[in-house]
N, C-alpha and C positions, 0 to 999 in steps of 0.2 A: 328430267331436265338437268340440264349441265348450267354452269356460272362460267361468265365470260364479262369482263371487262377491257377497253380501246385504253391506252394509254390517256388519250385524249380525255376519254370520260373522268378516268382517276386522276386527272390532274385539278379536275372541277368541283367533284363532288364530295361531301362535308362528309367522311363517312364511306368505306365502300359498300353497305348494305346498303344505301338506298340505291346505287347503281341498277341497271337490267340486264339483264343476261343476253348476250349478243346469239343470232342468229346464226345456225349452222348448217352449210350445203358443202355439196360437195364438190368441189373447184371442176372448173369446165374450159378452162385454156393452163398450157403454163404458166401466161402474166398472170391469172389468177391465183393459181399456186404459189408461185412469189410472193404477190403479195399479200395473202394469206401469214407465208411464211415471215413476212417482215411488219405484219402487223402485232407491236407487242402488248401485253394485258395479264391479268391474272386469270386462270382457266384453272378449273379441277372440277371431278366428279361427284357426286354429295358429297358420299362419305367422308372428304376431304374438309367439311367446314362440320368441326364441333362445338359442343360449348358457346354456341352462341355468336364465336369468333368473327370479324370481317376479315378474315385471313383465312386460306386456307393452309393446312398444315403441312401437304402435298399438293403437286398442283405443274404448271407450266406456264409458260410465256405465250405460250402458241393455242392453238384451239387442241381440245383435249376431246381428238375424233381419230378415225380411221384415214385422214383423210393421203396419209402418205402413200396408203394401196387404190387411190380412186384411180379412177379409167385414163384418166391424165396424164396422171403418175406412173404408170406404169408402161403408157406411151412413150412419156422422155426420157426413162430411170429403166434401164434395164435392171437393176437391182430391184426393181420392185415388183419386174411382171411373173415369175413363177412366187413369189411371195404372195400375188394378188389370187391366184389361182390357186394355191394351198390353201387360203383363207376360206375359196368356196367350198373347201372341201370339208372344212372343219365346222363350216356353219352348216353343215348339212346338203350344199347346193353340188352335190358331185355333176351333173347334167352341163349346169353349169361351168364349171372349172373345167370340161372338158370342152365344151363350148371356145370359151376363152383360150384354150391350148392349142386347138386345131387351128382356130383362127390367126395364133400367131404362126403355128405353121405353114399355111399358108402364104404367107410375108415370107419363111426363111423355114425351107423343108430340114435344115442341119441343125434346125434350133434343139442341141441335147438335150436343154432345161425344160424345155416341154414335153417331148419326150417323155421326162419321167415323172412330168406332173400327170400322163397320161397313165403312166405306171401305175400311182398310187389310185388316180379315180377310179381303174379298171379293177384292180385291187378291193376298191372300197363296196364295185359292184359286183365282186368274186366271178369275175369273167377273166378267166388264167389264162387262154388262149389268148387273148384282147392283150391283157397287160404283158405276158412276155413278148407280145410281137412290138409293144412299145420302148420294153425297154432293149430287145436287138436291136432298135431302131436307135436310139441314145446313143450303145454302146459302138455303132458304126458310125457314131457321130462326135467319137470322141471321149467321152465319157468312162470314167474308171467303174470296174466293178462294185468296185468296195461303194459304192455312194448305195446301192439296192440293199447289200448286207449294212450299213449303217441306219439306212432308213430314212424318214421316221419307226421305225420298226411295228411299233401298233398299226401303226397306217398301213405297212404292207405284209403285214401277218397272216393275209389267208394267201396271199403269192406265196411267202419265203415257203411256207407249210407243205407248197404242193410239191407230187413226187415232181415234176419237171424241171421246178427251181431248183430242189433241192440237188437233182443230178446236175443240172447246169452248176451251179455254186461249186460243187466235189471239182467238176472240171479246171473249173480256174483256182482253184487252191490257192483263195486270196486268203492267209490270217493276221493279216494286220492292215485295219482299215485304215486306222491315223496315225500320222506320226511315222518314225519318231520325232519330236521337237524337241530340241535344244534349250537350255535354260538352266538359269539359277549355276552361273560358273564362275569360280573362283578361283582363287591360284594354287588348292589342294582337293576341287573335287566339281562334279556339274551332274545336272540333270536331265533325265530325258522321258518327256513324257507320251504314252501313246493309249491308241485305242483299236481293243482287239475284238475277235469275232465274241467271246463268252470270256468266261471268267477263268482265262488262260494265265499261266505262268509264262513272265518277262525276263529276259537275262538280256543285260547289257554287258559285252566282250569288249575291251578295251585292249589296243594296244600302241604300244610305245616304238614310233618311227625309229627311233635308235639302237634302242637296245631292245626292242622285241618282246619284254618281259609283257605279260598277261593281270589285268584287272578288270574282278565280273565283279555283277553284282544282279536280285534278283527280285519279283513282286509279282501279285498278280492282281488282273485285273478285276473290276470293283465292280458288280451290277449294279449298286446302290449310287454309282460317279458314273452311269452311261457307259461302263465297262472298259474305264480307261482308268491305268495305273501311271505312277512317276518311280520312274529307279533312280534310287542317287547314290553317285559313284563316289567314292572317296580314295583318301593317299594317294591320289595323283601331284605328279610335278608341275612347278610354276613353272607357267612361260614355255609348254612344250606342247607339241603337234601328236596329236593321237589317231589312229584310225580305229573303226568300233562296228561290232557287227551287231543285231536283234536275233534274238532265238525267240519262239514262239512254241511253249510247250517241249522243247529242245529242239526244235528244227531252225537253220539259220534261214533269215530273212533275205530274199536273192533284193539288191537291188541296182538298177542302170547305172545309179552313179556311185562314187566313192563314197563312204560313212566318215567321217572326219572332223575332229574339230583342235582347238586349241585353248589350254589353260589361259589363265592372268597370269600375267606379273606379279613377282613376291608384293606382297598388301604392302605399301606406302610406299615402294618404290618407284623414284623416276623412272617414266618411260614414252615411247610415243605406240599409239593404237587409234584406233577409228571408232567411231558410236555413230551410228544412223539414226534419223530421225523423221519419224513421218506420219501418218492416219487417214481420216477418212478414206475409208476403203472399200465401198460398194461393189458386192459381186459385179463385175462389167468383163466379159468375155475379151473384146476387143483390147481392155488395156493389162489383163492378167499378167503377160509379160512382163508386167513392171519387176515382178517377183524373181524375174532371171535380172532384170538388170541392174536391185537390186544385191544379188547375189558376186555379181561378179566384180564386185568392189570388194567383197570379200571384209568383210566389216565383224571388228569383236562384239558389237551387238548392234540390235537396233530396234529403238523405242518405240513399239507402238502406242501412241499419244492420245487412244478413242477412237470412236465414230470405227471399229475395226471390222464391222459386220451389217451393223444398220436391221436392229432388228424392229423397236418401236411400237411392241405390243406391251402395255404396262398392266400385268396380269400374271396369275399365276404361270408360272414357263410350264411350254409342256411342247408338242410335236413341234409347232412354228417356231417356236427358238431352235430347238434342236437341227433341225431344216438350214434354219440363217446361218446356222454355224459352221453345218455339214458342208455346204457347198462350195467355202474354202477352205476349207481341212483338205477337202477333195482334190482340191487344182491341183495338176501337175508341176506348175512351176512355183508355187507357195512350199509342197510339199519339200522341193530338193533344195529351197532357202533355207525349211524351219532346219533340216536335220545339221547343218553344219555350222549356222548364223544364230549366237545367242538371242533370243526372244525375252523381250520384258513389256509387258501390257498392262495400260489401264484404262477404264472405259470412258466415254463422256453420255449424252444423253440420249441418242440414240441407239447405243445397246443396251446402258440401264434401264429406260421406261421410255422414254416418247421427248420429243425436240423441244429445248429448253426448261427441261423438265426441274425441280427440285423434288428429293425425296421424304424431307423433313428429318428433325432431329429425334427421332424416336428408333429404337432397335429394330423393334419389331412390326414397327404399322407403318405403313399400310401391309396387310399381310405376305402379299406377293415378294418384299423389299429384300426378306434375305434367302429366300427361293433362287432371286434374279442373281443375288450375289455372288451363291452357290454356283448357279448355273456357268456364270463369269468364270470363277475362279478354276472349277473341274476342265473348261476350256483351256487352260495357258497355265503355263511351270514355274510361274512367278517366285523369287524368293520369300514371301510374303503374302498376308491375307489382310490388313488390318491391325488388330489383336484378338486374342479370344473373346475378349465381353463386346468388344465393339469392332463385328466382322468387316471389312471393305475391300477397297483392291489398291489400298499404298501400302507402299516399301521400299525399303534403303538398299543398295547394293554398291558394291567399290570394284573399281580397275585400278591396281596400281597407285594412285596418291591421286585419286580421283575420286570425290563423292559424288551418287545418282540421287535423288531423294524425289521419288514417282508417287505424284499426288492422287487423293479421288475427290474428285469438285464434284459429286454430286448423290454418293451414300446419305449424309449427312446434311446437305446446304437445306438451309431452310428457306420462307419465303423472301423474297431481295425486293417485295412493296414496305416491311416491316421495316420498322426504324431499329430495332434491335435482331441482327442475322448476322449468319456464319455461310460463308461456302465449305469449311474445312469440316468443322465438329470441333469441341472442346479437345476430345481425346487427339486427334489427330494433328489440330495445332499442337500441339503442346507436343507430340511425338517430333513434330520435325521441325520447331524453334530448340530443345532439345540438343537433336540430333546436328544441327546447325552448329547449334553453341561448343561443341565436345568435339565434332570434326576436324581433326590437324589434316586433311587434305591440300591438295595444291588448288585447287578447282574444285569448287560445291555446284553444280550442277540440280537447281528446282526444276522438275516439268512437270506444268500443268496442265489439263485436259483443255482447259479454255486461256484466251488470251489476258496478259500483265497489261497492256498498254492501253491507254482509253484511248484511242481514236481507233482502235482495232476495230470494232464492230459501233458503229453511230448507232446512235437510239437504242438500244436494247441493252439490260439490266443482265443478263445472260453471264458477261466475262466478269474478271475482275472491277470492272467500272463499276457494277450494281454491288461490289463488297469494298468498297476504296475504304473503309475503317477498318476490316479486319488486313484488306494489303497493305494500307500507310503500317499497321502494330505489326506487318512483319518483316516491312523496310527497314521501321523506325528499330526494330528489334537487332536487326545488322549492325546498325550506325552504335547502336548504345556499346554491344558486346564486340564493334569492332570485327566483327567476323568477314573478311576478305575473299576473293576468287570467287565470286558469286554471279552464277550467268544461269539466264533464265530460260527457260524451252515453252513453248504451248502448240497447239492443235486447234480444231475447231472451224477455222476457214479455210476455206477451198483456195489456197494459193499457199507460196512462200514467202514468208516474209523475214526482214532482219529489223530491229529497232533497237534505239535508245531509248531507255527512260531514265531522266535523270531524277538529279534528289537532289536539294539544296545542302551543301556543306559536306556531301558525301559524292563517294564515284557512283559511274551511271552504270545500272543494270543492263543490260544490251542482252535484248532476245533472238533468239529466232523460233518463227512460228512456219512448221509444216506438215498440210493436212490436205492432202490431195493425191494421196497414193497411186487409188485404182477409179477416183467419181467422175461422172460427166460434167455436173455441176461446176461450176467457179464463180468465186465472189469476188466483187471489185477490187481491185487493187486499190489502198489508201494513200493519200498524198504525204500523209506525215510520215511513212517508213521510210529508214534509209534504202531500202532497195524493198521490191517485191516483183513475184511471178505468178502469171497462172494462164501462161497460153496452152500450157499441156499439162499433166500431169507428175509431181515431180516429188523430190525429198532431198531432205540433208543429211549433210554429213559431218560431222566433228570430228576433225584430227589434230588430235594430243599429240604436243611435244614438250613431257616436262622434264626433261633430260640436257633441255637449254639450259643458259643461267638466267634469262629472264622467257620462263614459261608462257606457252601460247596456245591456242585454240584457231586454227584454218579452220571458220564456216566455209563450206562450198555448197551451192544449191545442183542437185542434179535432175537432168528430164528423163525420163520412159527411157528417152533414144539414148542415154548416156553419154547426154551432153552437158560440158559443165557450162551454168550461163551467169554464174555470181561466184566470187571468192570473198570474201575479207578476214583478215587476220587480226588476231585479237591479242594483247601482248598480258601477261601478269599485273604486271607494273601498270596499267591502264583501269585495274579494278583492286589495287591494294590500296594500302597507308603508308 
């Protein structure tokens, strides 16, 4: 039996023990799903309530079920429906899961994603004939090879094994399934991280547009990381345009488009450059594109702010994460972003465990906590893990006289019904109150996974609202130490938003929140933003110019179709002393 409390109830009752645990179905329209989704309470599974506690130590907002793969769910959410169908696969229901794949073929004979959910059930019932005629069926449908050699690889271990695969595989001479991704770049060096067929030797070939001159460097990949390695390049020059090829065992990596990227700017130099900003990102076919468009902004990095995969299982990881992740690694047009467009990531609740989740403040418990974290971080080339004793997914990085400082709201956060909580962690605050105080930057740049502003999301404890004592002590921590250029980023709802929040006696914070990358989904737009969007699917953009005398940041909000449908400008002098 699971614990379930209505907002309602714990606002009545002396005590949450003597509360009752609310009933669980599984939603049977969207409106149901909604408002499931917008019913909040405190949910966790026993384990979760020790000692006696009327808290639990881990836990959620939301009901603490499967219920995001129900039949519903995966009606409206094409993100959910080869996830719902992998699941039957793992609970043993393969009959099933195929059931449900034919069915959606049915509806749409081009559906790849089924396809290769047929792959793996065919796989599961060592019928080789069956499964490769499913997945030429995929691959005519679009579908990269490399998604069969990635896997889940257990899952399709009696296909990969047979001689047929194995000669079809020789044929395509695919060795490099992921990547490469871009990341972790400075004004002397950058990262690139990928994932290869075995535990292959990587060389990244750098070269310099100018003068030609040659910079490698070399790794190989890690079966113990999912058999993906990061090379990190050094002695490169600020501020210059590189192009760069992959070797694979010393063979070069042919690809369609150019390998290319470019340094920072000398570290605290004025300058002007572009940062994207954006999330929720639900595998969705029809809007993948977003990922060319965008690309051809051509952008020095861009933020991914959570919600980047939606995976929602809070459990030890194993094939179903791996699956959630596989399937945009995959995409054509993510792929030819990651390699040229700096990548920096952090999660929010639905790729760490499940929707409006807290982890609690413990290392180690619940057991799954730094499994999932591991999981995260082997995905993406972050400059950063946390620290060693206390692993997460924040971390500092600079452009030029620019501080980033990329939060994790949800390693750490404990319960938000408790009168004493954290969304941060002790460790964490204190890294980037710190890192605030010591920054001579032009622009401190906070983004966090959930929303600064209280009317962002009404009624739910979820954003900053359910932590307004630990945001007032990092406001109020501005105001004391005078620390200036302070502009805030979040995620989380399905739209764009820009806001003010102000402070008495001090300048006003001004965010912008955008989380609607690739989802079907959209959340209301709030009447208190200075502007918000969400008739499509969209992101932002920040363009630095600190090369003025009075320093500035261009928000611009952009759609899919790379239309711009918001600007505003933000001046220095509007967030100093």
């Amino acid at each position: 039996m699971k614990k379930g409390y209505s907002i309602a109830v714990l606002a009545i009752c002396i005590g949450l023990a003597a509360c009752q645990p609310a009933q669980e179905k599984e939603p049977q329209t969207a409106e149901e799903l909604v408002a499931i989704a917008e019913t909040y309470g405190q949910f966790a599974p026993e384990d979760a309530w020790v000692d006696g506690s009327d808290f639990a130590y881990y836990g959620s907002e939301n009901q603490w079920t499967r219920r995001q793969f129900s039949a519903v769910s995966a009606e409206v959410y094409y993100k959910r429906r080869g996830q719902r169908q992998l699941l039957e696969i793992l609970d043993g229901k393969v009959d099933q899961a195929i059931e449900l794949a034919e069915f959606r073929l049915e509806e749409d004979a081009t559906d790849a994603e089924s396809w290769f959910i047929l792959t793996v059930a065919y796989a599961q019932k060592r019928n080789v004939s069956k499964a490769m005629d499913s997945m030429r069926k995929a691959l005519e449908n679009g579908m990269e090879f490399g998604r069969f050699l990635a896997g889940p690889r257990d899952l399709l271990q009696f296909l990969i094994k047979s001689e047929v695969f194995k000669s079809f595989a020789e044929s395509q001479k695919v060795r490099l399934i992921h990547g490469p991704m871009l990341g972790s770049v400075s004004d002397s060096q950058a990262s690139f991280w990928v994932r290869t067929l075995g535990e292959d030797t990587v060389k990244i070939r750098c070269y310099d547009n100018t003068s030609n001159s040659v910079s490698e460097s070399s790794s190989v990949a890690n079966a113990a990381a999912d058999f993906t390695t990061v090379v990190q390049l050094g002695g490169l020059k600020a501020d210059t345009e590189y192009r760069y090829e992959v070797l694979v065992n010393g063979d070069v990596v042919a690809s369609n488009t150019p390998r290319t990227f470019k340094t920072y700017p000398a570290s605290g130099t004025p300058s002007a450059f572009k940062i994207g900003v954006g999330g929720c990102a639900g595998y969705t076919p029809v809007y993948e594109y977003m990922w060319s468009t965008v690309a051809s902004r051509q952008l020095d990095a861009l933020l991914m702010l959570g919600d980047n995969v939606y995976i929602d299982i809070p459990e030890m990881p194993g094939a179903f994460h791996d699956y959630t992740y596989y399937r945009r690694q995959s995409q054509p047009d993510f792929r030819k972003l990651v390699q040229s467009t700096a990548m920096y990531a952090i999660w929010d609740d639905h790729d760490a465990a499940t929707d409006d989740v807290w982890m609690g403040p413990f290392r180690d418990k619940p057991d799954w906590k730094q499994p999932m974290v591991n999981v995260f971080n082997t995905n993406w080339v972050n400059p950063g893990e946390g620290t060693r004793e206390w692993p997460g997914c924040w971390f500092q990085f600079s452009i030029a006289d620019v501080d980033v400082f990329m939060l994790d709201g949800r390693t750490y956060r404990t319960n938000p019904y408790k009168d004493e909580k954290t969304m941060l962690g002790p460790v964490q605050k204190k890294w980037l109150l710190d890192g605030l105080k010591a920054s001579k930057a032009t622009f401190k740049i906070i983004a966090s996974p959930v929303a600064w502003a209280s009317e962002s999301k009404p009624g739910s404890s979820d954003t900053w609202n359910g932590f307004i004592n630990e945001r007032e002590e990092i406001y109020q921590f501005l105001s004391n130490n005078k620390v200036e250029g302070v502009v805030l980023l979040s995620g989380d709802r399905h739209r764009t938003d820009f806001w003010k929040n102000e402070r008495e006696g001090d300048y006003p914070l001004y965010e912008m929140m955008s989380c609607r990358l690739t989802n079907i989904h959209t959340h209301d737009l709030m009447p208190d933003a200075l502007f918000g969007y969400n008739e499509t699917p969209s992101f932002g953009i920040m363009n630095f110019n600190t090369e003025i005398d009075d320093p500035e940041i261009r928000f611009e909000v952009i759609t899919i179709d790379n239309e711009l449908v918001h600007s505003h400008v933000l001046k220095h002098s509007e967030i100093s002393y």
